[in-house]
ZADO-1210 file (C-alpha; in nm, 4 decimals, padded with zeros to 6 digits):
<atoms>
<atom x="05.3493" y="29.2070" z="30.6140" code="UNK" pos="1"/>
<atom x="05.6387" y="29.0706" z="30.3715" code="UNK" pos="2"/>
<atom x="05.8923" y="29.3192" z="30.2093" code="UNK" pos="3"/>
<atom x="05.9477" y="29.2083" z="29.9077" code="UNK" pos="4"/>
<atom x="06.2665" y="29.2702" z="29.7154" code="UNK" pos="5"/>
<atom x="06.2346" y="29.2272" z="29.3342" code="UNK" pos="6"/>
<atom x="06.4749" y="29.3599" z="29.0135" code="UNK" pos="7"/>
<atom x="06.2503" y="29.6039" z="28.8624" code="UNK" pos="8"/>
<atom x="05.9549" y="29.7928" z="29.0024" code="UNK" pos="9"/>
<atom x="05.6853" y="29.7178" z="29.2918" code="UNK" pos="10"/>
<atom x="05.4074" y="29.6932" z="29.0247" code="UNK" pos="11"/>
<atom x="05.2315" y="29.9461" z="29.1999" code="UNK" pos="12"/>
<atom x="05.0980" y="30.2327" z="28.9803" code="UNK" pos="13"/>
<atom x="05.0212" y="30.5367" z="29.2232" code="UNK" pos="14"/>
<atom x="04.7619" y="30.7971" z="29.0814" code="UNK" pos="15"/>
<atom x="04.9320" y="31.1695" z="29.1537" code="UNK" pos="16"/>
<atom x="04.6883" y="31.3643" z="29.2809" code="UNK" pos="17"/>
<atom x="04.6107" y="31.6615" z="29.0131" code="UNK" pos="18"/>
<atom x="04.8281" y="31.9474" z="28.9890" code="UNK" pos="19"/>
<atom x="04.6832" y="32.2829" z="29.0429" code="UNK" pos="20"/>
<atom x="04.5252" y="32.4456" z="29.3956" code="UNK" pos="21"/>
<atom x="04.3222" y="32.2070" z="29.5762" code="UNK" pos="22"/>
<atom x="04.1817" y="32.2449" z="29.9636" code="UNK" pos="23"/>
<atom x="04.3127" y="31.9949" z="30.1693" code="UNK" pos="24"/>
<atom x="04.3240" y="31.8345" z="30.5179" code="UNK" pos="25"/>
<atom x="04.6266" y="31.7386" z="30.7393" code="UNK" pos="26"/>
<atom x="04.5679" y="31.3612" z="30.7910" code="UNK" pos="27"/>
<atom x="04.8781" y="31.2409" z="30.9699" code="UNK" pos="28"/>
<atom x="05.2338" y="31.3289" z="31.0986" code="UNK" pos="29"/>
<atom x="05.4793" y="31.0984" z="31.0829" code="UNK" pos="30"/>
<atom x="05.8046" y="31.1219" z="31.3042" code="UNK" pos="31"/>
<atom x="06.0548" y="30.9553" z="31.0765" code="UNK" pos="32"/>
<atom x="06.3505" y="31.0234" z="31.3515" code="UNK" pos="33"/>
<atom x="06.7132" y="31.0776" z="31.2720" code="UNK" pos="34"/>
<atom x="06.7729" y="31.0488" z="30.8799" code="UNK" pos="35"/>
<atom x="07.1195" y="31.0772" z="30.7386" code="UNK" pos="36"/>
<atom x="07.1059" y="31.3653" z="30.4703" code="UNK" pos="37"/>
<atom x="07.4135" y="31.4754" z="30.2389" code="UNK" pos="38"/>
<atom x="07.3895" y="31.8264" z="30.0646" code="UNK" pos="39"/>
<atom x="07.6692" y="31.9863" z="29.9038" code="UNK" pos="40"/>
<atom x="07.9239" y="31.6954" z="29.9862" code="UNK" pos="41"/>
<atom x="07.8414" y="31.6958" z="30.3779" code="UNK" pos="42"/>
<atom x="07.6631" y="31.4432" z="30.5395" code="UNK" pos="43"/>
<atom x="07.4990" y="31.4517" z="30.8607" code="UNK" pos="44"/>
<atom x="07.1878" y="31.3197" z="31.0539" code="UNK" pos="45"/>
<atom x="06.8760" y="31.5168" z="31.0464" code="UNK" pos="46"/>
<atom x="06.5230" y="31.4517" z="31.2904" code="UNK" pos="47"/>
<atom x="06.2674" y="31.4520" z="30.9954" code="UNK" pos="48"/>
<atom x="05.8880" y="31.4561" z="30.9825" code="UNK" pos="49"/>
<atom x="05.6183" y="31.3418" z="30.6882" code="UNK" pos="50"/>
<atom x="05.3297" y="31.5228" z="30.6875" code="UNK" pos="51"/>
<atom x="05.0369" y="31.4199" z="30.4825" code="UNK" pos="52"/>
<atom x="04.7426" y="31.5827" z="30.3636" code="UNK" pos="53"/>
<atom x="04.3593" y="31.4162" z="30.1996" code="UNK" pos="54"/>
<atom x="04.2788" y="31.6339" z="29.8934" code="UNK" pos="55"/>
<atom x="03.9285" y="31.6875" z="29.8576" code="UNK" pos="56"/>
<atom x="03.9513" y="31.5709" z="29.4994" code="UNK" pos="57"/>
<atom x="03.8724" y="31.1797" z="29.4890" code="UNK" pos="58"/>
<atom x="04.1033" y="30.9191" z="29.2473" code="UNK" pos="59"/>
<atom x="03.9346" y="30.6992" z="29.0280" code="UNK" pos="60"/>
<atom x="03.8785" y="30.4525" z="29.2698" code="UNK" pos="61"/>
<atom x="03.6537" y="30.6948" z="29.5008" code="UNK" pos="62"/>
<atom x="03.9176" y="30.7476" z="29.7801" code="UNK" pos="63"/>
<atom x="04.0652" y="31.1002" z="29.8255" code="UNK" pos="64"/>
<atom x="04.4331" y="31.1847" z="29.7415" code="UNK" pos="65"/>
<atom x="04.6939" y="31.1767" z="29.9873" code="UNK" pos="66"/>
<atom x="04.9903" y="31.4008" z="29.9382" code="UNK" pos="67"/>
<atom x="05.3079" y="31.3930" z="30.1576" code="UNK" pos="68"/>
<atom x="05.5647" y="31.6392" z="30.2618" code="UNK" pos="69"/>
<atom x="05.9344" y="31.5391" z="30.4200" code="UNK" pos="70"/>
<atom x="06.0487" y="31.8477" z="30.6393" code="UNK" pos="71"/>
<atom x="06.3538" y="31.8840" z="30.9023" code="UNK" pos="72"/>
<atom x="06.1969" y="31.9012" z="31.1616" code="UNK" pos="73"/>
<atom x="06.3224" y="32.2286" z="31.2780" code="UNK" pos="74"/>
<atom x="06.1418" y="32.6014" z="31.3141" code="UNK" pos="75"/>
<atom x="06.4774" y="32.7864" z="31.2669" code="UNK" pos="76"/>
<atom x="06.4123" y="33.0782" z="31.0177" code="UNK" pos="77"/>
<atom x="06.5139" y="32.9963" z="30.7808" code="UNK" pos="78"/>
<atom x="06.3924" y="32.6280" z="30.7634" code="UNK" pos="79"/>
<atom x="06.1594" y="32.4909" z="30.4891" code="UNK" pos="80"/>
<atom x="05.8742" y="32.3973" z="30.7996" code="UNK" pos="81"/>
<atom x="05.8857" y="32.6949" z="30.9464" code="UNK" pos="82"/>
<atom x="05.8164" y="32.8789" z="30.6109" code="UNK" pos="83"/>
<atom x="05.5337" y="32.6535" z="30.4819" code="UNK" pos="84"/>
<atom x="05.3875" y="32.6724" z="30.8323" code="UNK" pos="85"/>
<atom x="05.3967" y="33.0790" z="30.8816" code="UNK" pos="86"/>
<atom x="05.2337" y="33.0419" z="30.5230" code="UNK" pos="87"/>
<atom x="04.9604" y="32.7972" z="30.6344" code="UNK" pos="88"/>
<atom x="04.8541" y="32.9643" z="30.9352" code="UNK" pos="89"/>
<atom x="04.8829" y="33.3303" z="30.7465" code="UNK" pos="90"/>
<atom x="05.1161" y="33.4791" z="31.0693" code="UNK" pos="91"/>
<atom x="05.4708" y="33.4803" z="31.1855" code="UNK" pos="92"/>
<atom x="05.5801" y="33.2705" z="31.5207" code="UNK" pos="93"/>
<atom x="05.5928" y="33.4401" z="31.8146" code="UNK" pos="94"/>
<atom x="05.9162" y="33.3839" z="32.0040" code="UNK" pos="95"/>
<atom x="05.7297" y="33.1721" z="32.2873" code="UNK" pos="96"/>
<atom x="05.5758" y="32.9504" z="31.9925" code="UNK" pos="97"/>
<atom x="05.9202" y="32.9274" z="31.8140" code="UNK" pos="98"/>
<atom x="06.0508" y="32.7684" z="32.1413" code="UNK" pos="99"/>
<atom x="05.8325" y="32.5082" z="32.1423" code="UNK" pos="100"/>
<atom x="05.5319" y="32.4097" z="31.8558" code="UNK" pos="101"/>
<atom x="05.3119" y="32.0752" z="31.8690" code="UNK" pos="102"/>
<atom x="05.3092" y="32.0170" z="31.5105" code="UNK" pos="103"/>
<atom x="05.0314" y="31.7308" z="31.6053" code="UNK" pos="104"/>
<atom x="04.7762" y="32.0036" z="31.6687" code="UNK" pos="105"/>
<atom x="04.7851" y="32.0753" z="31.2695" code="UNK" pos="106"/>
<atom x="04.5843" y="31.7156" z="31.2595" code="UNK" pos="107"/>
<atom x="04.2519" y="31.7770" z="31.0845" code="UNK" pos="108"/>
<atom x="04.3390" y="32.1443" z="31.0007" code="UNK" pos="109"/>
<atom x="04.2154" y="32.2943" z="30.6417" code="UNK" pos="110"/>
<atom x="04.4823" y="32.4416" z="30.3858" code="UNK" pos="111"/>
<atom x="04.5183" y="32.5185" z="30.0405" code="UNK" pos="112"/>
<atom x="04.7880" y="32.2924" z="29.8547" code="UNK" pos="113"/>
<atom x="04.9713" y="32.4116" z="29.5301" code="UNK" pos="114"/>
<atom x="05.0683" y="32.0928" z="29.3484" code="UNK" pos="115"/>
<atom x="05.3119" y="32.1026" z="29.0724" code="UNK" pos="116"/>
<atom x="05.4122" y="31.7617" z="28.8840" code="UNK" pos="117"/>
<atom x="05.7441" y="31.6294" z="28.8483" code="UNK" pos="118"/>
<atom x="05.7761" y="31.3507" z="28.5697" code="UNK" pos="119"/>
<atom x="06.0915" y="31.1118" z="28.6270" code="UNK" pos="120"/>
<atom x="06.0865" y="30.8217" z="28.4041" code="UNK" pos="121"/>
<atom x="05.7792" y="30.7046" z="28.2914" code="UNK" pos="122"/>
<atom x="05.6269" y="30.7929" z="28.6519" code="UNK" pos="123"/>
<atom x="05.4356" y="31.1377" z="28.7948" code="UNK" pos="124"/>
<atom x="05.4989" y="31.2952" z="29.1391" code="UNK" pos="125"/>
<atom x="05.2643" y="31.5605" z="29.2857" code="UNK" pos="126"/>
<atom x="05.5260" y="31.7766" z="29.4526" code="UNK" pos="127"/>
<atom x="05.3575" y="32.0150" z="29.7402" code="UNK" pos="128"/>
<atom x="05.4841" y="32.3610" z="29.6514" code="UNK" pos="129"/>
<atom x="05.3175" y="32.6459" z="29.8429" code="UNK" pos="130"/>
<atom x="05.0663" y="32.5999" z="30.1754" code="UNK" pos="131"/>
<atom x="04.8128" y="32.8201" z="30.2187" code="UNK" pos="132"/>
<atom x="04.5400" y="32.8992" z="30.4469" code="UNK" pos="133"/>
<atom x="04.1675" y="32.8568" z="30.3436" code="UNK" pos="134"/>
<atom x="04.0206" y="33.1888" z="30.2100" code="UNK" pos="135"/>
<atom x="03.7808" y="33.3245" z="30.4067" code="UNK" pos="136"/>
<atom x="03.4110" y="33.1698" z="30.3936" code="UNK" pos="137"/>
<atom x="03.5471" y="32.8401" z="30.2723" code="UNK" pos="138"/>
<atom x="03.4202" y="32.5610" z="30.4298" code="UNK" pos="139"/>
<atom x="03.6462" y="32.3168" z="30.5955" code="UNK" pos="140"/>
<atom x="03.6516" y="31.9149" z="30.4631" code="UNK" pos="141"/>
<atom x="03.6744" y="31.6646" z="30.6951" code="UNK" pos="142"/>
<atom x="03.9269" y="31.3111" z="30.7041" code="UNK" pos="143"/>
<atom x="03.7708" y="31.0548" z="30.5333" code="UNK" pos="144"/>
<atom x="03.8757" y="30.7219" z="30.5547" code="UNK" pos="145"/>
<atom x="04.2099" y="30.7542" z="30.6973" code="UNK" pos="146"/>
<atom x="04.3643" y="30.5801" z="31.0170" code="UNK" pos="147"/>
<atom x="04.6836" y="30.7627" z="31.1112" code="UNK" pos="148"/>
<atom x="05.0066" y="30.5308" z="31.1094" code="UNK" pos="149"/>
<atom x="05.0633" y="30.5232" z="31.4841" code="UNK" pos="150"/>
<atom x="04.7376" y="30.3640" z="31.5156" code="UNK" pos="151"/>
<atom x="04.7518" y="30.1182" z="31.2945" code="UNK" pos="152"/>
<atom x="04.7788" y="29.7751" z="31.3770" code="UNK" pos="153"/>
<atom x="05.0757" y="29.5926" z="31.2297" code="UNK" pos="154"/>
<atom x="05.1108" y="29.2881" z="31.0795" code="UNK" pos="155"/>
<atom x="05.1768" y="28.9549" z="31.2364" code="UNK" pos="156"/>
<atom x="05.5567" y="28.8237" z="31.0917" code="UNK" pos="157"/>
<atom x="05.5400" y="28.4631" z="31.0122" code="UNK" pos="158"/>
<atom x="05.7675" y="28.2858" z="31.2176" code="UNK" pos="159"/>
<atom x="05.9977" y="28.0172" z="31.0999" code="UNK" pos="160"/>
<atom x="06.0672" y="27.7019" z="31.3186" code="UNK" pos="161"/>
<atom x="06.3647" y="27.7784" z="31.5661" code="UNK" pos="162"/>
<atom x="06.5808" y="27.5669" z="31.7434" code="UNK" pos="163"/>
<atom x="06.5817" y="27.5720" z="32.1259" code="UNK" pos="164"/>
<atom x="06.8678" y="27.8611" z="32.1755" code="UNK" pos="165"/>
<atom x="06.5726" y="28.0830" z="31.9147" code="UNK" pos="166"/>
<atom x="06.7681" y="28.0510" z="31.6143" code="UNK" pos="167"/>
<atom x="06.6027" y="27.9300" z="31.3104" code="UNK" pos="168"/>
<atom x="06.7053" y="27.6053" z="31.2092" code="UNK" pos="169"/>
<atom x="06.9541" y="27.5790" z="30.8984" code="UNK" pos="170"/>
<atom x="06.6700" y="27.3346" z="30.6930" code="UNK" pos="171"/>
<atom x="06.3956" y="27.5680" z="30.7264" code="UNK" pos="172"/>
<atom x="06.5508" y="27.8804" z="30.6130" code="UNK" pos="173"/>
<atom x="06.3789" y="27.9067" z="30.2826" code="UNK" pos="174"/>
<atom x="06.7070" y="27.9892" z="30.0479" code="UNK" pos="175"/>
</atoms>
């Protein structure tokens, strides 16, 4: 797959899914590894994790919503994960969970999302505010349509001629 660099926007137009309470689905957990973060003048390197979530609402092209989540990936108490998860699963860790939690087992699990919208520019971001478990006698929604990002296959690179030491050659480097 190409990455493009351009001087204005990708072009893309996303569709934020709708603000309001919706049930959801974890879909996928990304490990994004160490991230250098600077708050209040101090920077440092932080292990962060994505986790996304299908909304059961569909866009207008028929496919569910996907909304994301960045957290440090940390359960200290008084970390932003550990909150929205005690809030998700309705219960406090225990101290032998705090020690050790497989966030992957939250893969296909039912919530409630509150999504707030947060207009910069001319563009709309659904902002996941508050995680909730399913009230009781819901029924659960299953992934639809999703392959998780470790299992996807990636794109073949094009290769550009090289000369015999593997370095491309100086007339075939396209600029």
């Amino acid at each position: 797959m190409a990455i493009m660099a351009s001087a204005g926007g990708d072009g893309k137009v996303f569709e934020a899914a709708p603000a309001g309470v919706h049930q959801a689905v974890c879909v996928d957990l990304v490990d994004l590894g160490l991230v250098e973060t600077t708050w209040q003048g101090v920077t440092k390197q932080q292990h962060k994790i994505n986790v996304a979530w299908q909304v059961s609402e569909n866009r207008d092209d028929g496919k569910p919503f996907l909304v994301f989540k960045r957290f440090t990936l940390s359960l200290h108490e008084k970390s932003a994960l550990r909150k929205d998860l005690e809030s998700w699963r309705g219960k406090k860790f225990t101290r032998d969970e705090e020690m050790g939690f497989d966030i992957e087992r939250l893969i296909g699990v039912n919530c409630l999302l509150n999504i707030t919208h947060n207009e910069v520019g001319d563009r709309t971001y659904a902002n996941i505010v508050s995680i909730m478990p399913l009230a009781k006698g819901m029924r659960p929604i299953t992934v639809r349509e999703y392959v998780r990002k470790v299992d996807r296959q990636p794109d073949p690179a094009p290769l550009l001629p090289r000369d015999e030491a593997g370095v491309p050659t100086d007339d075939e480097i396209p600029f």
